[in-house]
C-alpha positions in Angstrom: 77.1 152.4 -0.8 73.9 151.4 0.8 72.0 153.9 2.8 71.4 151.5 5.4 69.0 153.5 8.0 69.9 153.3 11.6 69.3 155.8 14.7 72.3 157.7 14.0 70.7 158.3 10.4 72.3 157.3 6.9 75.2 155.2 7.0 77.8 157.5 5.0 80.8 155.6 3.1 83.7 155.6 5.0 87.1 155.9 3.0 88.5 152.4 2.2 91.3 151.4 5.0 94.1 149.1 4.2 97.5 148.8 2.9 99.0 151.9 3.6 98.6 154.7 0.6 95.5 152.7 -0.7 94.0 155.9 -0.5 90.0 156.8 -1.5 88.9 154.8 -3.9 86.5 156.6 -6.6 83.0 155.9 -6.4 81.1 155.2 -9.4 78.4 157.2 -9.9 74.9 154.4 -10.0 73.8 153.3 -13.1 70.6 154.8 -14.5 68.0 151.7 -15.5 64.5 152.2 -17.8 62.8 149.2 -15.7 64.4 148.5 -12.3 61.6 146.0 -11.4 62.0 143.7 -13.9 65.9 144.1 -13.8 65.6 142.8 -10.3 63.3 139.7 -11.3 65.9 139.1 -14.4 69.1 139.0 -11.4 67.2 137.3 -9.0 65.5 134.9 -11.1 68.8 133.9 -11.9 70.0 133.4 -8.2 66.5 131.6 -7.7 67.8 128.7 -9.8 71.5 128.4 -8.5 69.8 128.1 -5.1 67.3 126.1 -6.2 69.7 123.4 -7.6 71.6 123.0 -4.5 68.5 121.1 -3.3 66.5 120.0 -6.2 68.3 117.1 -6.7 68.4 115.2 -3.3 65.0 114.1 -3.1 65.6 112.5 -7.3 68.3 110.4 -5.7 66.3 107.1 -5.7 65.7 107.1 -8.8 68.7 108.1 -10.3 70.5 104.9 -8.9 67.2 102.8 -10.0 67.4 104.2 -13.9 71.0 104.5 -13.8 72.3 102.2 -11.6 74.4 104.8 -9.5 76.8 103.7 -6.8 76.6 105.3 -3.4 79.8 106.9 -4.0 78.5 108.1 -7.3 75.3 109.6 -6.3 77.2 111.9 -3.5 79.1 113.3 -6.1 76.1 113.8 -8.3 74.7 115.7 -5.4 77.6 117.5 -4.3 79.5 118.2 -7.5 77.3 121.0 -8.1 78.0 122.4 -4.8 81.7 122.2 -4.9 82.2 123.7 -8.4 80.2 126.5 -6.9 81.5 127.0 -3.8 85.5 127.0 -4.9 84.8 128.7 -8.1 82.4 132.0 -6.8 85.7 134.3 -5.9 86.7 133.3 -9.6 83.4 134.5 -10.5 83.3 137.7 -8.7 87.2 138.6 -10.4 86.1 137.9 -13.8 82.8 140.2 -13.4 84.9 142.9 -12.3 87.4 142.5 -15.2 85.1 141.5 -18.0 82.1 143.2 -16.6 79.3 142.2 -14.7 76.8 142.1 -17.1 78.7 139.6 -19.4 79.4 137.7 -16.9 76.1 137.2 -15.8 75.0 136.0 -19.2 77.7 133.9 -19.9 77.0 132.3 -16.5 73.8 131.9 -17.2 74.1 130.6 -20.4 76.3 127.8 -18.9 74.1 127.2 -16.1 71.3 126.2 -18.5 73.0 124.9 -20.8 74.6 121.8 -18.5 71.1 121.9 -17.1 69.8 120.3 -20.3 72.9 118.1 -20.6 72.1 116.5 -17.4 68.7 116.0 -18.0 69.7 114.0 -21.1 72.7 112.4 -18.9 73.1 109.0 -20.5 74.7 107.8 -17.4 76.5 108.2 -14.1 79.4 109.6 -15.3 78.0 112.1 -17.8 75.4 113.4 -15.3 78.6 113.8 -13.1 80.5 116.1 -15.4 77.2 118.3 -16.3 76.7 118.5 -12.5 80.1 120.0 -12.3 79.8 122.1 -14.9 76.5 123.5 -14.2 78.3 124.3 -10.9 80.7 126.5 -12.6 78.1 128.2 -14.4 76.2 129.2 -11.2 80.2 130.6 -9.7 80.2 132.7 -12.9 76.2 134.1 -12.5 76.1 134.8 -8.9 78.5 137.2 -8.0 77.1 139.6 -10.2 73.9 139.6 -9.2 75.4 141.7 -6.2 77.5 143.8 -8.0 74.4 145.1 -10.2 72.5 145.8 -7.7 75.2 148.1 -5.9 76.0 149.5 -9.3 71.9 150.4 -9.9 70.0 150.6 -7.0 70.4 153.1 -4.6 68.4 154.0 -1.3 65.4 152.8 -0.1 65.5 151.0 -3.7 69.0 149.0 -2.8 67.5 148.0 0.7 64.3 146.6 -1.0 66.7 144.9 -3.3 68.8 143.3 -0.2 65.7 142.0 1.0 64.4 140.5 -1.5 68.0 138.9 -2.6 67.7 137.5 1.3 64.5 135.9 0.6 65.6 134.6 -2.5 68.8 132.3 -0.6 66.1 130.9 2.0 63.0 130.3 -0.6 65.8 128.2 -2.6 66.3 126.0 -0.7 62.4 125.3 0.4 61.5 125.9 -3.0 63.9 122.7 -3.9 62.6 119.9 -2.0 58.9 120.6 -2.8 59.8 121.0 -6.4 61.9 118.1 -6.8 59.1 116.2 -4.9 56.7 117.1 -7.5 58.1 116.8 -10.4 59.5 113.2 -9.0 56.4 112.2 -8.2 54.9 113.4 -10.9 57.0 111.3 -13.2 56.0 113.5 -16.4 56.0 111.4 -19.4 58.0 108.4 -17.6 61.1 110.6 -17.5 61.7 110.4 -13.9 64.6 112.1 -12.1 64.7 114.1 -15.4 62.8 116.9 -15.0 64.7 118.5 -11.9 67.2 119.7 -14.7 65.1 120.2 -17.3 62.9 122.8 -15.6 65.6 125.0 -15.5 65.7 125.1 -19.6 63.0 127.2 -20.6 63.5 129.6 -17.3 67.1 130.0 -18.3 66.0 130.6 -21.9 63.4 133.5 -20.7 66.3 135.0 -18.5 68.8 134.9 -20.9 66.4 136.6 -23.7 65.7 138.9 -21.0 69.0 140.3 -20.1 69.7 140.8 -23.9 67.5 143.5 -23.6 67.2 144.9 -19.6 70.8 144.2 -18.4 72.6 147.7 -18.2 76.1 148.4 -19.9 78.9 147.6 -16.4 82.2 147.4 -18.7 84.6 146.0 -16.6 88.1 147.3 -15.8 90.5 145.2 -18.2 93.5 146.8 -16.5 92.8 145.6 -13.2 95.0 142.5 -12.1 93.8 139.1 -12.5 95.7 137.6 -9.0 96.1 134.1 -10.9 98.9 133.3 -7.9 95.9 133.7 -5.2 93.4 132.7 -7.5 94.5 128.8 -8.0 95.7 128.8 -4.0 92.3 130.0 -2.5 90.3 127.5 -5.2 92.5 124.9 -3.8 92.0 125.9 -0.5 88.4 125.7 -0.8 88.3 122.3 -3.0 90.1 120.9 0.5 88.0 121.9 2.5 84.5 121.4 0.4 85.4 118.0 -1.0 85.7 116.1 2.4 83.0 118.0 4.6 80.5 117.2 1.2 81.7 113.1 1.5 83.2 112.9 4.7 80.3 111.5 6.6 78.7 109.3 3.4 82.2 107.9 3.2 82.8 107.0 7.2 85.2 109.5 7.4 88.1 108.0 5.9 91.9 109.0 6.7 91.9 110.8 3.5 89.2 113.1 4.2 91.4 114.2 7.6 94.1 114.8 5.3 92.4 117.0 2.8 91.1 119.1 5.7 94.6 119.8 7.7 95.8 120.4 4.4 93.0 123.0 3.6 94.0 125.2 6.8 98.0 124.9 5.5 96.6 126.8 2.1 94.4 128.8 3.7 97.6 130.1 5.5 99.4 130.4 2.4 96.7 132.2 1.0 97.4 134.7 3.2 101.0 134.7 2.9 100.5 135.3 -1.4 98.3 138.0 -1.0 100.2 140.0 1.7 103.6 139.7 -1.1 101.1 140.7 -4.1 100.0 144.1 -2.3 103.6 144.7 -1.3 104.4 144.5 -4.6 101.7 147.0 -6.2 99.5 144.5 -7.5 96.1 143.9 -6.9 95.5 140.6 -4.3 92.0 138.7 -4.9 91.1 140.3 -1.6 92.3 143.7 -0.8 92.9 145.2 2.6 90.4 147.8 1.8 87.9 144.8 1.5 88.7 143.5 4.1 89.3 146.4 6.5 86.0 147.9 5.9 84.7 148.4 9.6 82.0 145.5 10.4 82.3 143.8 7.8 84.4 140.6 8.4 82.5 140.1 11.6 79.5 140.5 9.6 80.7 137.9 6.9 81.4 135.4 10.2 77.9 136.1 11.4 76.3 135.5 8.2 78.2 132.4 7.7 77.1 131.4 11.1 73.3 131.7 10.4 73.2 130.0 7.1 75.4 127.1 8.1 72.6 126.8 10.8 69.5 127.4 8.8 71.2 125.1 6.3 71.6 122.1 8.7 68.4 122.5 10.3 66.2 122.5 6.7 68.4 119.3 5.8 68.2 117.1 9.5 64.4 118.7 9.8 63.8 117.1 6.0 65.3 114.2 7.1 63.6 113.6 10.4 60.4 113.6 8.7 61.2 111.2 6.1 63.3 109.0 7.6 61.3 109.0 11.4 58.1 110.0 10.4 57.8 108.5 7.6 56.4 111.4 5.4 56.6 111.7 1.5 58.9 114.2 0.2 56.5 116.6 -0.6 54.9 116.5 2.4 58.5 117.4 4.1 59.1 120.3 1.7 55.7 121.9 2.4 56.5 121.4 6.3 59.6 123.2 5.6 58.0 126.1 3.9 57.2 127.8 7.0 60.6 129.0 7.9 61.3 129.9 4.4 58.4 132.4 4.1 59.4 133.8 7.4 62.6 134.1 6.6 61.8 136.0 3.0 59.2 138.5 5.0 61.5 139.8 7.8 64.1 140.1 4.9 61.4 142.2 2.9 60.0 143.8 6.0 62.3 144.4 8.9 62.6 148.2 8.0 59.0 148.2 8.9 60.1 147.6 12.7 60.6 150.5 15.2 63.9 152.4 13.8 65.8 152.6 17.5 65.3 148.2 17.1 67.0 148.6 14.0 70.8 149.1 15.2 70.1 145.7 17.6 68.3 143.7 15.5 71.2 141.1 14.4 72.4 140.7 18.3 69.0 140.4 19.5 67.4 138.2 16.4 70.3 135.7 16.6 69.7 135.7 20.5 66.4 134.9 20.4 66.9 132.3 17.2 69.5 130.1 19.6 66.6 129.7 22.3 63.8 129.3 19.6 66.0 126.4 18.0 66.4 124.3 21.8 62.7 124.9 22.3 61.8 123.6 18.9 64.2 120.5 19.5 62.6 119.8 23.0 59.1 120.0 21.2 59.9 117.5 18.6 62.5 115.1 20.6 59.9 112.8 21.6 58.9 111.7 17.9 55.4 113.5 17.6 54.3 114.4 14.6 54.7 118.0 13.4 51.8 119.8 14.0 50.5 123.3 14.3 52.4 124.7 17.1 55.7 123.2 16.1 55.0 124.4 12.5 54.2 128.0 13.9 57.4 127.8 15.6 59.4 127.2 12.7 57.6 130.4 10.9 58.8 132.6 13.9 62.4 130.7 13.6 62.3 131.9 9.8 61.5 135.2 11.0 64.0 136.1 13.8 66.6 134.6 10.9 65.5 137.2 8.3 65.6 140.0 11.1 69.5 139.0 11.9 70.4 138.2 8.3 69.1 140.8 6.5 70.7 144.1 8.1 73.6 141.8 8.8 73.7 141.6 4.8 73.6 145.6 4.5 75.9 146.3 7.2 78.4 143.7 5.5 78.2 145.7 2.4 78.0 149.3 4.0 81.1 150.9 4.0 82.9 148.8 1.2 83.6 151.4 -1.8 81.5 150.6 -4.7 84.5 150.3 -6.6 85.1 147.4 -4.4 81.9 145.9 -4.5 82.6 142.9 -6.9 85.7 141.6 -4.0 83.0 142.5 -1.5 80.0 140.6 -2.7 82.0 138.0 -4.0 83.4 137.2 -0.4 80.1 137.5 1.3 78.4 135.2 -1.3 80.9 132.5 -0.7 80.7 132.9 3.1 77.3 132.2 2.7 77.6 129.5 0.3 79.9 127.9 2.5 77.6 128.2 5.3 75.5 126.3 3.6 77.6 123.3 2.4 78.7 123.1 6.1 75.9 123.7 7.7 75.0 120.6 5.9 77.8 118.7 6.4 78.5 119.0 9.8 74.8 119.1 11.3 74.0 116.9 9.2 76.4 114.3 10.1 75.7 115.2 14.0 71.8 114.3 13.3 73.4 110.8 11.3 76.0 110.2 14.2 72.8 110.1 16.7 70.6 107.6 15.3 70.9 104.4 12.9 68.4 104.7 10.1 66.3 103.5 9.4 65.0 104.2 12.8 61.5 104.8 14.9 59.9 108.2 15.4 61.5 108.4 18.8 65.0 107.1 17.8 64.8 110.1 14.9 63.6 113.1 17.2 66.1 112.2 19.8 68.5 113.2 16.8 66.8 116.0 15.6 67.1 117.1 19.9 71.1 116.5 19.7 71.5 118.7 16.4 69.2 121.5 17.4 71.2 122.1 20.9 74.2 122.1 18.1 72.6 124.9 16.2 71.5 126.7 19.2 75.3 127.0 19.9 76.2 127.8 16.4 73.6 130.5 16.4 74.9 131.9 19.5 78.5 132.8 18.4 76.6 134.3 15.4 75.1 136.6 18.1 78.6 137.3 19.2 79.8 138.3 15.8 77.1 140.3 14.9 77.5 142.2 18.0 80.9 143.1 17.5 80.2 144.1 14.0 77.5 146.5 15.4 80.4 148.0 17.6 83.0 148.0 14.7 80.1 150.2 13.2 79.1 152.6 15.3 82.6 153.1 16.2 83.3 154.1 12.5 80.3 156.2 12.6 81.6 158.1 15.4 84.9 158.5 14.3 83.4 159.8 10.9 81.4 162.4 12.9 84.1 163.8 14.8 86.3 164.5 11.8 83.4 166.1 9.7 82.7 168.2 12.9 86.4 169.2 12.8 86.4 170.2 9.3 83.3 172.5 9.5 85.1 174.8 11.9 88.1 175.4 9.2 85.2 175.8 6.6 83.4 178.9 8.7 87.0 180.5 9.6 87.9 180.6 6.3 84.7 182.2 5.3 85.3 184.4 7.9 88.7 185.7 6.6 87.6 186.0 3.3 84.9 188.4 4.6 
């Protein structure tokens, strides 16, 4: 499992808990790669471009109504249908890699991925683009689970924490990398194609990857006798559909009685989620989500803390994008590069936090997410006036981006810790959709907070008193992200403890039985 450093030393792997008799669960031994480098850009590079496309597209929407003639209602769904394929269909995904093996599954995602990427750059109309959006969705759910599982099946070490932190950069230079792409290429308007080219760039990138892992993916058969949970599989997508579906339209729609609906009836399969799984384990199968999974110590408070700080870091990028085009009255460029600061501080404490002094290393979620909460509120009172974003607030944004990485990045690890690798597919493919989620909610809700606060168009003023009101909602989201990932720390060290004291009872037994042999 990942050798997560910490002042105790290397976090050891503690047996899987759950159902009663679950037992140890064997470890695979790692998988040996020629070129571990480029493996990692082939994985990530794919990741890259399922982030990339949850943002790509909002800054095309003006001219996808102009050349198509979109309705409102259309154009959310041309936005969001990528999102909500990929956000109910990523447990899927994670199954099937386990099952069919992750390597497969990565290609075959990826080959799905690009391929609707070229049939919605050639969308004839609404409708069509639509459908591809959807489907390229699906393609992303099948990829990105198993970029997880191949690292925790090849990387070990030092190795598997450089991996981690790179995979954390990757989620926040997405989503930065999105909006200043999509405002180039838009304004670039290459050859007269317009909106086109934010889903065509992803063609001969896909094609590179895919050629790629014919030849640097590693062989990760699958277990074909492992249960396929189809019971909890259609009641946890429809769970997720409820809930996605509304939160994505809710506010662009006024919040119609139907959307209320769709989210009280989310939380009833959510319970009956639970309910299937519980009477799949009791009856020897395997649920989607075991109890080992889930009883690995730290790590559901770590999924909540995660969730927490993406939802946030989500929201702000989208109201923060918004306040500058909409208040300030900048290009879309111009607010993709002023959102690049966060993003590059984000990736470096992802890539770097090791770096920091190693007894900081055990605190550094609590105390990251502590500090990220006040830095958010003092951001909000710098901006909530209308000025323009200058130096100091941009600087201020980097440091934001930084105290994000240092919270998210171990947060990530100590997720993943003491999950078997045998169970890393369930694991990753529940922390992926935590964070996925995060992110489709983060931009929901905040997002309709910052639209609830002002009428827009709207004066600089009008907008930063907004941007104010949806930072002191962040600050608090950040702060129960605090409180998580202080209780996972506990959970952890806990373990650790507990892990010590029987290791320390079983040497004794070793050197008395040495002794009677002598």
């Amino acid at each position: 499992m990942t050798d997560l450093q910490t002042r105790r030393g290397p976090v050891r792997t503690a047996a899987p808990t759950g159902a009663a008799g679950a037992g140890t669960v064997p470890a695979p031994a790692p998988i040996p790669v020629a070129r571990p480098g480029l493996l990692l850009a082939l994985v990530l590079g794919g990741q890259f471009m399922a982030v990339l496309d949850t943002a790509i597209v909002n800054v095309a929407v003006p001219t996808v109504r102009t050349d198509l003639h979109a309705s409102g209602a259309a154009l959310q769904f041309v936005v969001a249908g990528y999102t909500i394929a990929y956000a109910v269909l990523l447990i899927t995904g994670a199954r099937l890699g386990a099952r069919y093996g992750y390597s497969r599954l990565f290609q075959s995602g990826l080959a799905v991925f690009t391929a609707a990427s070229l049939a919605c750059g050639l969308a004839p109309a609404t409708g069509w683009l639509i459908g591809f959006r959807l489907l390229q969705g699906a393609g992303a759910a099948l990829m990105v689970p198993q970029v997880m599982s191949i690292i925790q099946r090849t990387f070990t070490g030092r190795a598997r924490l450089r991996a981690l932190g790179l995979y954390s950069a990757v989620l926040a230079g997405g989503i930065a990398a999105g909006q200043v792409l999509g405002g180039l290429l838009v304004s670039a308007d290459l050859f007269g194609s317009g909106w086109r080219p934010v889903f065509l760039v992803n063609l001969p990138i896909g094609l590179v990857l895919l050629a790629a892992g014919a030849r640097l993916l590693p062989d990760l058969p699958g277990d074909r006798e492992r249960g396929f949970d189809l019971p909890g599989l259609l009641v946890l997508g429809a769970a997720l559909g409820l809930l996605v579906v509304p939160l994505v339209l809710g506010h662009e729609l006024g919040w119609p009685l139907w959307g209320w609906v769709l989210l009280g009836a989310s939380a009833a399969m959510f319970a009956l989620f639970a309910v299937v799984e519980r009477r799949v384990a009791r009856r020897g199968g395997q649920p989607l989500v075991n109890g080992r999974v889930l009883g690995a110590a730290g790590l559901l408070p770590a999924v909540g803390a995660l969730l927490m700080i993406m939802l946030a870091f989500a929201g702000f990028m989208f109201s923060f994008a918004l306040h500058q085009q909409a208040g300030l009255g900048a290009s879309a460029l111009r607010a993709g590069l002023c959102s690049a600061p966060i993003a590059v501080g984000f990736g470096a404490a992802s890539l770097y936090w090791q770096r920091l002094p190693r007894r900081l290393h055990g605190v550094l979620p609590t105390l990251g997410t502590g500090l990220l909460a006040v830095g958010y509120l003092v951001l909000g009172r710098m901006l909530g006036d209308g000025a323009g974003i200058g130096a100091a607030p941009l600087l201020l944004t980097a440091v934001l981006g930084l105290l994000a990485g240092c919270a998210y990045a171990p947060l990530f690890g100590r997720a993943l810790a003491r999950v078997a690798p045998a169970d890393a597919a369930d694991a990753s493919g529940l922390v992926v959709t935590a964070v996925q989620l995060g992110q489709v909610i983060g931009i929901a809700l905040l997002g309709s907070v910052f639209l609830g606060a002002v009428d827009l168009p709207t004066s600089a003023r009008g907008s930063g008193h907004a941007l104010l009101v949806t930072t002191l909602a962040i600050g608090g989201v950040v702060a129960l992200a605090a409180g998580f990932a202080a209780r996972a720390g506990r959970q952890e060290r806990r373990e650790a403890e507990r892990q010590e004291r029987r290791e320390a009872e079983r040497e004794p037994e070793g050197t008395r039985a040495v002794g009677e042999a002598e």
